[in-house]
C-alpha positions in Angstrom: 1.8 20.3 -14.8 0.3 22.7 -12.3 0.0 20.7 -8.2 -3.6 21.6 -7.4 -4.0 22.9 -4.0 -4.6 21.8 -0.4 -8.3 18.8 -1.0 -11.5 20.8 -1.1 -13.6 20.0 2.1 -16.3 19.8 -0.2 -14.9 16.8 -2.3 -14.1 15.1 1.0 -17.4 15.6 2.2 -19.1 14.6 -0.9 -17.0 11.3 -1.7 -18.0 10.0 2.1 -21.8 10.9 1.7 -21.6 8.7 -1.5 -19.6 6.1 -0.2 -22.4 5.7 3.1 -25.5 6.0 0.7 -24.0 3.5 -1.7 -23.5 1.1 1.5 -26.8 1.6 2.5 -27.9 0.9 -1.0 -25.7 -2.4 -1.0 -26.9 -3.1 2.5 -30.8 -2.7 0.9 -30.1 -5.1 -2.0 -28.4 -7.8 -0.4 -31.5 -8.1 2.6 -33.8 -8.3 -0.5 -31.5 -11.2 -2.3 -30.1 -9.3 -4.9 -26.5 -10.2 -4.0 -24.9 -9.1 -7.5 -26.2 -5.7 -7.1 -25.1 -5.4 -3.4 -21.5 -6.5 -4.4 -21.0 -3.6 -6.8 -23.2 -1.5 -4.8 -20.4 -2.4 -2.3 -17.3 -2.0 -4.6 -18.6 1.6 -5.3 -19.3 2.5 -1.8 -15.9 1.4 -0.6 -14.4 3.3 -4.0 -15.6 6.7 -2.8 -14.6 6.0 0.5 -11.4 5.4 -0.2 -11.3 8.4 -2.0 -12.4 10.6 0.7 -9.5 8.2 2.0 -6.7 9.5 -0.3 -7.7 13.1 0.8 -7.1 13.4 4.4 -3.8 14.7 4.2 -2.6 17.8 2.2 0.7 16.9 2.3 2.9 14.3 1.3 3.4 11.6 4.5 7.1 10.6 5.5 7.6 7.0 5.5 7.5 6.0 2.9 5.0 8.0 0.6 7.5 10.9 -0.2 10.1 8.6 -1.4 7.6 6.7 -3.7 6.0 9.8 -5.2 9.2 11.6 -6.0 10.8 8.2 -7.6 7.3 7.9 -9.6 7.3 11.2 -10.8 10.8 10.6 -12.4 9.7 7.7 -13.9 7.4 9.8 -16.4 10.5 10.7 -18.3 12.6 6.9 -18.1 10.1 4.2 -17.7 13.1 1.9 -16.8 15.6 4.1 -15.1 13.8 4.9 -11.7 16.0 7.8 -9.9 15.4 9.5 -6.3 17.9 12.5 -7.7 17.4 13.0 -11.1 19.5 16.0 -11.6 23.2 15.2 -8.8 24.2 18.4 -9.1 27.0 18.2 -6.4 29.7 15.3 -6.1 29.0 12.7 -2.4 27.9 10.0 -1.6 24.9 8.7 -2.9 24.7 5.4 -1.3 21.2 5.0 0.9 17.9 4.5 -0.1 16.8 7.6 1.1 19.8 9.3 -1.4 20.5 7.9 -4.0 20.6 7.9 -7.6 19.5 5.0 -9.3 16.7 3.7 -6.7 16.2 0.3 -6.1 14.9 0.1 -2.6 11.3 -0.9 -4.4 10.1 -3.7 -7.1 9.0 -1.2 -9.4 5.4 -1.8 -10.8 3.3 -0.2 -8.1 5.6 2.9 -9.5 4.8 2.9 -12.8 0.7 2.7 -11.8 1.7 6.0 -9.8 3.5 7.2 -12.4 0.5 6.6 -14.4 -1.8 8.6 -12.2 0.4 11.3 -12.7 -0.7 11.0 -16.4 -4.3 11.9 -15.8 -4.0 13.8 -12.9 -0.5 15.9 -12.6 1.2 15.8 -10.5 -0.7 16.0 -6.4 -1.2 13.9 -3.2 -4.3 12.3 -4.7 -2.7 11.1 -8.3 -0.2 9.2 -5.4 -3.2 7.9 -4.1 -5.4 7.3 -6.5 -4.3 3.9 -7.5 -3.9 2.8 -3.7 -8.0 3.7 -3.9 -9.0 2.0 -7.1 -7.0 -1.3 -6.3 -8.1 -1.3 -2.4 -12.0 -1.2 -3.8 -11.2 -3.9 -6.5 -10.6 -6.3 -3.5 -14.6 -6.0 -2.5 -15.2 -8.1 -5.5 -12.5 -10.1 -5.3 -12.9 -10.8 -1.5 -16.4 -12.2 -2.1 -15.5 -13.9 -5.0 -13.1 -15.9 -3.1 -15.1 -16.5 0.0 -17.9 -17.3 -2.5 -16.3 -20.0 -3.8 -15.0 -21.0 -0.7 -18.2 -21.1 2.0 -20.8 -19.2 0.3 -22.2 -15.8 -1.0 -23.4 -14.9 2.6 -19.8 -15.0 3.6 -18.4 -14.2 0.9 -20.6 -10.2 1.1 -19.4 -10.8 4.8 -15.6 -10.6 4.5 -15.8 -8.3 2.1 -17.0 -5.5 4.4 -13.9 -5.9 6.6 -12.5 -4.5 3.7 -13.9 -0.8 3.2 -14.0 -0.9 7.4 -10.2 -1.7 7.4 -8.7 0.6 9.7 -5.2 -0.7 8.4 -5.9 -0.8 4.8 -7.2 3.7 5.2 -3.5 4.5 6.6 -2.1 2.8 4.0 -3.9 4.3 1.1 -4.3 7.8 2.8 0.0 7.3 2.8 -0.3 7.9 6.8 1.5 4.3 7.4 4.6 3.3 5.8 5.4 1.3 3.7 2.1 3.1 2.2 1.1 2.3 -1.5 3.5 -0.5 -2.2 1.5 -2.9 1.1 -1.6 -1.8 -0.8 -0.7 -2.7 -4.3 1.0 -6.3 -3.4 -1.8 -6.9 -1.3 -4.4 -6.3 -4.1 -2.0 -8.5 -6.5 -1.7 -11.2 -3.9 -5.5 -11.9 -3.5 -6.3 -11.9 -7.3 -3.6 -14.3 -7.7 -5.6 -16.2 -4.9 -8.7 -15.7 -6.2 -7.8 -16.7 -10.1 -6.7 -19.7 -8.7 -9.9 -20.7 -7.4 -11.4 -19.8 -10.4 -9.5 -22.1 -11.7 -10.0 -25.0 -9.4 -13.9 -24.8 -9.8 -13.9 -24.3 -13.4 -10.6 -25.8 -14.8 -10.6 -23.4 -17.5 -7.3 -22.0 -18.9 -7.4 -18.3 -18.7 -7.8 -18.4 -15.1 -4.4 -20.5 -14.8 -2.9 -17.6 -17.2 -4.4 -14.7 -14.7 -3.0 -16.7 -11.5 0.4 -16.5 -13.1 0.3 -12.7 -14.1 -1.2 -11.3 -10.9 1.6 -13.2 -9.2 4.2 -11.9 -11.2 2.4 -8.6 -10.8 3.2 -9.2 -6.7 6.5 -9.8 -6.7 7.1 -7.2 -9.0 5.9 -4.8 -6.4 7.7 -6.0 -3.5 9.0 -9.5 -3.5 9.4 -13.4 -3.2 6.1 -13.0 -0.6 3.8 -12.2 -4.0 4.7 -16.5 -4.7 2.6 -17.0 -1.8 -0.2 -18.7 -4.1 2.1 -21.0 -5.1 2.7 -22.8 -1.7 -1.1 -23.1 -1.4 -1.3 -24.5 -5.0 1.3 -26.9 -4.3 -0.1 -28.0 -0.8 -3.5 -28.8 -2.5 -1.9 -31.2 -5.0 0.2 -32.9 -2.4 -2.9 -33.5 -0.7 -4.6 -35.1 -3.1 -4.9 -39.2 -3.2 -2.9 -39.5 -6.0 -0.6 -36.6 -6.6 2.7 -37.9 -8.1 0.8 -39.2 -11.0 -1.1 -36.2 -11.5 1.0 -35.0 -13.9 -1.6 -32.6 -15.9 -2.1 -30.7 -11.9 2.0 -30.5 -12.2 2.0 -29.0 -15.5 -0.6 -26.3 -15.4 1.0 -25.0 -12.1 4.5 -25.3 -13.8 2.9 -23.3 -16.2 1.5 -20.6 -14.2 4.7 -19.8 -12.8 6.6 -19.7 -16.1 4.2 -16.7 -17.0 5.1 -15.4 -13.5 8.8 -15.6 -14.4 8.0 -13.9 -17.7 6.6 -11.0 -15.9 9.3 -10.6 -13.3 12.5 -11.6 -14.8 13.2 -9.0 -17.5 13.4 -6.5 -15.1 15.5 -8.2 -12.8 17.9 -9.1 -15.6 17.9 -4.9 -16.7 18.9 -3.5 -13.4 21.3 -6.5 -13.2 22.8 -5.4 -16.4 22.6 -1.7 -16.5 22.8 -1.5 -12.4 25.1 -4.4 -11.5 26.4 -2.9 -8.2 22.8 -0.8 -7.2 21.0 -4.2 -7.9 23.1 -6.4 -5.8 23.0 -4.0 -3.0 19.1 -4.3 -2.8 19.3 -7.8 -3.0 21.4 -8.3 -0.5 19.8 -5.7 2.1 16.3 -7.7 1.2 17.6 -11.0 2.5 19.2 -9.3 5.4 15.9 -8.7 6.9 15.8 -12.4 7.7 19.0 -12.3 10.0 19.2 -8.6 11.1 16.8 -6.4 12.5 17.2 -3.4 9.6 16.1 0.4 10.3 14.8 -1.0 14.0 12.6 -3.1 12.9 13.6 -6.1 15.4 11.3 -7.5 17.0 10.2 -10.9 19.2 8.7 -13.8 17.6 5.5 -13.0 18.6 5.1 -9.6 17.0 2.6 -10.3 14.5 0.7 -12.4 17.0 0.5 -9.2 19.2 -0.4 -6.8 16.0 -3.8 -8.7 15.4 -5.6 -6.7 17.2 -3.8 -3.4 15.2 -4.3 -4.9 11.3 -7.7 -6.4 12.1 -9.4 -4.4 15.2 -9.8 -5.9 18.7 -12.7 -8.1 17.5 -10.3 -10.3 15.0 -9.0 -12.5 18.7 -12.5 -13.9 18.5 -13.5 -13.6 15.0 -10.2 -15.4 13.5 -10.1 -18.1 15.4 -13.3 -18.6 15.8 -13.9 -18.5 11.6 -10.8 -21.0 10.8 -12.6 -23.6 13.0 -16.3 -22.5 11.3 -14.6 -22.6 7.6 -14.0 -26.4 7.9 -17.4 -27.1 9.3 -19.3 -25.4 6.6 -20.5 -26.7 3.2 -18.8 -25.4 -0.1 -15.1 -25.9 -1.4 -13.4 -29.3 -0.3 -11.4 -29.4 2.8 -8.5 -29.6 0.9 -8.8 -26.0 -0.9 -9.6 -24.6 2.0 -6.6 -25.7 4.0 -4.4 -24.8 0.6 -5.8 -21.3 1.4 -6.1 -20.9 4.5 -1.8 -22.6 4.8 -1.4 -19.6 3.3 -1.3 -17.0 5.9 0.1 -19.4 8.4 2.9 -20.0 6.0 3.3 -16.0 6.3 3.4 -15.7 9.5 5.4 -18.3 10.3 8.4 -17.0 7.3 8.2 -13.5 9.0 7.5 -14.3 12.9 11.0 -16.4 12.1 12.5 -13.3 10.2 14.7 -10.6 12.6 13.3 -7.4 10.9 10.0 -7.3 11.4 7.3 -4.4 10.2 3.3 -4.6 11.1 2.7 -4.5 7.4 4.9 -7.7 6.5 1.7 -10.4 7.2 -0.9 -7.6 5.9 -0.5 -9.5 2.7 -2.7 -12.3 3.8 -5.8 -10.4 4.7 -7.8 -11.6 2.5 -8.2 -15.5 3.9 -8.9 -14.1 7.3 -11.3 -11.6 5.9 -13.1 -14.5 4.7 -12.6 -16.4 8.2 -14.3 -13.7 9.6 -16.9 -13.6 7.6 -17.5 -17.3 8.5 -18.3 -16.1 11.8 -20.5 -13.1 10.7 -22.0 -15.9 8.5 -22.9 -18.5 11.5 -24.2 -15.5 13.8 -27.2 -14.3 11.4 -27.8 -17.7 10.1 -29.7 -18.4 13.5 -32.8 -16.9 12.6 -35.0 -19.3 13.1 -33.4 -20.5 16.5 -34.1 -16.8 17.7 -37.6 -16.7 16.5 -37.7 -13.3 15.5 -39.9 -11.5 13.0 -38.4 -10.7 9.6 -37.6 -7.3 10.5 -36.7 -7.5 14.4 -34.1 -10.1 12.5 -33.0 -7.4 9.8 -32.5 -4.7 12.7 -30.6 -6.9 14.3 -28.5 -7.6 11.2 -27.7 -4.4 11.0 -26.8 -3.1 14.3 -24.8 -6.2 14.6 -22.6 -5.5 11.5 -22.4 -1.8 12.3 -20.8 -2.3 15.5 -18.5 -5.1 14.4 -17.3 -2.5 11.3 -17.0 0.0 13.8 -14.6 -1.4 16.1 -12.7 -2.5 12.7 -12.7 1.0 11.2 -12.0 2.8 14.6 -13.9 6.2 13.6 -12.0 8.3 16.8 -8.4 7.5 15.7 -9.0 8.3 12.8 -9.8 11.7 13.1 -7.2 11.8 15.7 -4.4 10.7 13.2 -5.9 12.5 10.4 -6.2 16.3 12.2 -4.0 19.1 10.7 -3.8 21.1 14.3 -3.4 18.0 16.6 -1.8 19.4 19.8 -0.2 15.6 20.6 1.2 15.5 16.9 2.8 18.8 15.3 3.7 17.0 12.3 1.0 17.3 10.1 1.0 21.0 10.8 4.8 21.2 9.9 4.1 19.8 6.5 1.3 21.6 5.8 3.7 24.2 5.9 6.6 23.0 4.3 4.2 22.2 1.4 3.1 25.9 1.1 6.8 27.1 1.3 7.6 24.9 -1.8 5.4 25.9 -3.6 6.5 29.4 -3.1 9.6 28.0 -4.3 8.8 26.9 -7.2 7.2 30.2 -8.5 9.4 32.5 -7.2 13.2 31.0 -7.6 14.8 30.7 -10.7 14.4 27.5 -12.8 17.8 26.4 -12.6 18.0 26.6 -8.6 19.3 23.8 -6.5 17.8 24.1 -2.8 20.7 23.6 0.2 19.9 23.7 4.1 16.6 22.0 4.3 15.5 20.2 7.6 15.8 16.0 8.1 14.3 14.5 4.7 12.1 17.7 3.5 14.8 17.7 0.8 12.8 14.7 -0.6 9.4 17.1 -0.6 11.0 20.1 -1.8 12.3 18.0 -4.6 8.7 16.7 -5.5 7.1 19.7 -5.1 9.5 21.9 -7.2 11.7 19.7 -9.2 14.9 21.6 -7.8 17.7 19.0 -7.0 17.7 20.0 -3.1 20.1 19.2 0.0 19.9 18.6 3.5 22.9 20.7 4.2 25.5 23.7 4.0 27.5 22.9 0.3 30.9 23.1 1.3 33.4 25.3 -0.9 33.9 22.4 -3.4 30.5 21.6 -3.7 29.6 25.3 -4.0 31.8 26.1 -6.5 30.6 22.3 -8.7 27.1 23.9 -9.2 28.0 27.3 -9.9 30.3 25.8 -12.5 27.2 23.4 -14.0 24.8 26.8 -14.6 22.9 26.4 -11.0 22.0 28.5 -9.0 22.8 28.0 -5.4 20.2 29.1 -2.7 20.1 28.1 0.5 17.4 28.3 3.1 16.9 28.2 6.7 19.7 30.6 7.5 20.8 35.0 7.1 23.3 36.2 5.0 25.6 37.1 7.8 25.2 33.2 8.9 26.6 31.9 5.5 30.1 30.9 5.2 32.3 33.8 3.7 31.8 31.8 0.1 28.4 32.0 -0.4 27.7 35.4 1.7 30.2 37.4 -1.1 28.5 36.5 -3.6 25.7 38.2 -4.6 24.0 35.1 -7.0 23.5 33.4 -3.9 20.2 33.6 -3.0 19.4 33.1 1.0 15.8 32.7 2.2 15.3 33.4 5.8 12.2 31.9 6.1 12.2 28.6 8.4 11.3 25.3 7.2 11.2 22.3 9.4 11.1 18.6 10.0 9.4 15.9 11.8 12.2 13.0 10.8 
């Protein structure tokens, strides 16, 4: 499959004149009481944003986007063997994450929905993306589900405009902010698990039991124990209740729910035991050390996530958040005890990872969706004071509007943005640098022979080049051993970055090696 181009800034254009009109639209139905409407009005409004969303870069982001795409792309041809170096032509070590054979370092189902996208898109930027942007616009309607059922409809359209205006949530689909599509996908899976079980509170019906359990198991099998987090609520609002040791039927169903979460996680986690014994324990053990050493230099104080607010949720979320959490238990709608089982939630979150050493910004991201809805609450309370302001139907509407447009605009922070998002940025070369490294692959792939393996490349563009042109490549000079192992298993060797005369004697006598001058470089 061909990799279409650089994104047409006629596509971008196009999917963010959509995704404002459709707002407007959305905006326009819900004044006029047709709430349905504005909610999917809303869902495809934030859709085509976030495609414009998956286009701003025409190039593959470091951390961790590269490593995610390249392991997803393997997957196409062994569904259950995921592999970062599909064809080791050399003998070293492959023992890190960000080298090795069989990889690990992620649950793998937000992989295989990449892998999928490959499927109808080839292989590109925007099939990496694509899911990120279908799964981050699903969380419209289940945002005001949720806060439906928890307040009402009002704040339930509310909170789920802090989700197409998420600052955050764009450099995470866009790939811009590590750890990229697998925050997005738990976070999607995490919030339907949190809304089926409210479904299932109000209605008591079965399937919504079933979905709780699956979309769980469909968290955890993204990244981890975290996607459970429904469970700690669940269980906190049968504690609460009067009598909840001889509520055995309450028990049972959530019992049940997580048996079909075990069904969907621990098949795989039995196969890489079995077929990956040593890989597996390795990532096991190097996820639980995040609790007692700060990893990659991700230590941090207590107070990190505290601090970050302002970063996930825009400067107005130190007034909004608190301020919603104390109007959420003064409104009508769900009891007081499903609301504190929800809202437990992210305190429970940021509690586990404030106590955790290794700490990463995109750790309590999980949790957006109850403070979303806290948020709303305020929204909610604000615009609800119509008649105490005594002003005329559309003085009130104007003001509804200018109110949410500058409350969205602080959260979507328009200026950096464009700041982080500009190919020629004089404060950031990088983008620039893989722009170009990008067009150099490319070249690559057309012009070497198929059975190449790339040496000499800069940091982790070995990762890129391998993505780009499916040529096992290295970040370095093969020594004479090595040289001589792929000339042996019908490669040939070229290496980059470097003249003729500079090779080592091996590799500058003989004339299948092919040497490419031209410079690549690195921003890692």
């Amino acid at each position: 499959m061909l990799i279409p181009g650089p994104f047409h800034a006629d596509a971008r254009t196009g999917f963010l004149v959509a995704g404002l009109l459709l707002a407007l639209v959305s905006f326009t139905c819900y004044q006029r009481g047709r709430y349905t409407l504005a909610v999917w009005m809303l869902f495809l409004a934030t859709f085509a944003f976030f495609l414009f969303t998956a286009m701003l870069d025409p190039f593959l982001n470091l951390w961790d986007e590269r490593f995610h795409a390249l392991v997803a792309r393997n997957l196409l041809s062994h569904p259950w063997r995921p592999t970062l170096y599909e064809n080791p032509v050399i003998t070293m070590p492959y023992d890190r994450w960000d080298r090795s054979l069989v990889w690990l370092h992620k649950q793998p189902f937000f992989l295989w929905q990449i892998a999928a996208s490959y499927k109808i898109f080839g292989f590109s930027e925007f099939a990496v993306r694509f899911p990120s942007a279908l799964l981050s616009a699903l969380l419209v309607p289940v945002t005001y589900r949720s806060g439906k059922i928890l307040v009402n409809r009002d704040t339930g359209y509310f909170a789920a405009l802090f989700v197409p205006t998420s600052f955050y949530l764009v450099e995470l689909i866009s790939g811009h902010r590590g750890v990229d599509h697998n925050d997005v996908v738990f976070l999607f899976y995490v919030s339907a698990s949190t809304w089926a079980w409210l479904e299932y509170t109000r209605s008591g019906k079965l399937p919504w039991l079933m979905l709780t359990g699956l979309f769980s198991g469909f968290a955890v099998l993204t990244k981890w124990l975290a996607g459970l987090v429904v469970y700690a609520g669940w269980f906190i609002y049968i504690v609460a209740a009067k009598r909840a040791r001889q509520d055995r039927k309450s028990w049972f169903h959530l019992a049940t729910a997580f048996a079909i979460t075990c069904l969907v996680v621990v098949p795989w986690q039995v196969w890489i035991l079995v077929k990956y014994p040593a890989e597996a324990m390795a990532e096991y053990r190097f996820s639980f050390d995040h609790l007692s050493k700060g990893l990659e230099g991700s230590g941090e104080p207590w107070w990190f996530y505290l601090a970050n607010l302002p970063y996930l949720y825009g400067i107005v979320s130190i007034v909004l958040i608190p301020a919603g959490l104390v109007l959420l238990f003064r409104n009508n709608g769900a009891s007081a005890r499903l609301k504190a089982a929800v809202m437990a939630m992210p305190v429970m979150v940021y509690i586990f990872y404030s106590l955790a050493t290794s700490k990463m910004a995109s750790f309590t991201f999980v949790v957006s969706m109850p403070l979303f809805i806290a948020m709303g609450c305020v929204l909610d309370f604000i615009l609800g004071q119509r008649t105490r302001a005594k002003l005329s139907p559309v003085l009130f509407k104007t003001a509804t509007f200018l109110l949410l447009a500058v409350v969205l605009a602080f959260n979507l922070r328009v200026g950096e943005l464009i700041r982080k998002h500009t190919i020629n940025n004089p404060d950031d070369p990088c983008p620039k640098i893989l722009v170009e490294n990008r067009k150099a692959f490319l070249r690559y792939k057309v012009l070497l022979p198929r059975n190449s393996v790339v040496f000499n490349l800069k940091g982790r563009s070995y990762i890129d080049c391998m993505f780009y042109t499916g040529f096992p490549s290295y970040n370095f000079i093969p020594t004479p051993g090595q040289y001589h192992e792929a000339v042996a298993g019908g490669y040939r060797v070229v290496v980059v970055n470097i003249s003729r005369q500079e090779c080592p004697g091996y590799l500058e006598n003989d004339p299948s090696v092919i040497v490419l001058e031209e410079q690549t470089a690195c921003c890692d």
